[in-house]
N, C-alpha and C positions, 0 to 999 in steps of 0.2 A: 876298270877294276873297281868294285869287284865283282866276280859272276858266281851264279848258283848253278849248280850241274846235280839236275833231278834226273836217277832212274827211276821208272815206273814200269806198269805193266799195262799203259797204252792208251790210259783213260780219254775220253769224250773232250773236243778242243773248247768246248764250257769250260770242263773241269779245269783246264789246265790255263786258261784264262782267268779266273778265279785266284787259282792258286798263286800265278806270276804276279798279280797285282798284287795281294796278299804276303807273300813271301815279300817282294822287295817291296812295300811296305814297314813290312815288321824289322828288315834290315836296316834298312833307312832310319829307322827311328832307335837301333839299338846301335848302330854304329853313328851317326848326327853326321848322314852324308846325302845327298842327291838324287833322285831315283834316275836318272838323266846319266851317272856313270854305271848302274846295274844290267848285268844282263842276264838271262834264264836260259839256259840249255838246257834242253829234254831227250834223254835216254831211253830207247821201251824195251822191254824185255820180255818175251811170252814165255808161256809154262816152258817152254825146249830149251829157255838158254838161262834159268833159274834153279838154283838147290838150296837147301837150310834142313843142315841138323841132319844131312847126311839121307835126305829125301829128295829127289831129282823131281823136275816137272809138275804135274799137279798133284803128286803125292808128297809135296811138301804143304807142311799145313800152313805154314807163314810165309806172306807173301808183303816183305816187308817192302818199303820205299827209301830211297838209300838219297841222301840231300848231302852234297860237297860243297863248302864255300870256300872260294877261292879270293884270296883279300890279301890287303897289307895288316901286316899282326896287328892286334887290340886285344886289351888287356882281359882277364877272367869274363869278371862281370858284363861286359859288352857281349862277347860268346854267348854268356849262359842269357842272356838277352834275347838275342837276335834267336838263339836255338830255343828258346820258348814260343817266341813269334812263330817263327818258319814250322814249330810243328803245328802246334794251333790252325794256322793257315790250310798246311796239308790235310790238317785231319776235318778239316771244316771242307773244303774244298771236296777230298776224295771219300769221306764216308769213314777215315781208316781212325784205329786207336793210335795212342800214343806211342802204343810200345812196337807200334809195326812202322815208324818212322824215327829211323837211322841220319842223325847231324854230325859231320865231320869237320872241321876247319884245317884249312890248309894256308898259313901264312908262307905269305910270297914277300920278300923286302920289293921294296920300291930299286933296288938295283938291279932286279931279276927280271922285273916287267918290264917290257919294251913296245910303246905303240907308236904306229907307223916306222921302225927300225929307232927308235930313240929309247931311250933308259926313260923311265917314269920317275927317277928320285937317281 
């Protein structure tokens, strides 16, 4: 804990090498944790299983990037952190703007995570 769950739309295994370094990187240094507990899940989505603003397929003009972190809670500034990092990253990595990279957080307590069947806290 914790991991990144990037959708995309299938980029080049450069890009997305790039980006994983880059991403947990920029985590790492906004959260003061390990890259050793991070990990990067990749999602790809082609034009048939994409819409925005109510345009299906490739008649949608935004073809944003959707980045979930999944962590134990941290406080505002640590977020607005790590989600300045992770877009930077993406947008360096994949060519995209800012505004087409979508950061989520999702805190998990340390009693909710369980590895190898044991509770993490």
């Amino acid at each position: 804990m914790p991991f990144i769950e990037v959708t995309d739309h299938g980029p080049s295994e450069q890009i997305r090498e790039v980006a994983s370094r880059d991403m947990t990187d920029g985590l790492c240094q906004a959260f003061d944790i390990k890259p050793e507990i991070v990990t990067v899940y990749y999602n790809s989505v082609g034009h048939y299983s994409y819409a925005h603003a109510g345009k299906y397929g490739e008649n949608a003009q935004t073809l944003r990037i959707f980045i979930k972190i999944h962590a134990f809670p941290r406080d505002g500034a640590a977020k607005a952190a790590a989600a300045r990092s992770i877009t930077d990253a993406v947008c360096s990595a994949y060519g995209s703007t800012p505004k087409d990279v979508i950061v989520y957080f999702f805190d998990t307590l340390p009693s909710d995570a369980f590895h190898a069947g044991q509770a993490a806290g």
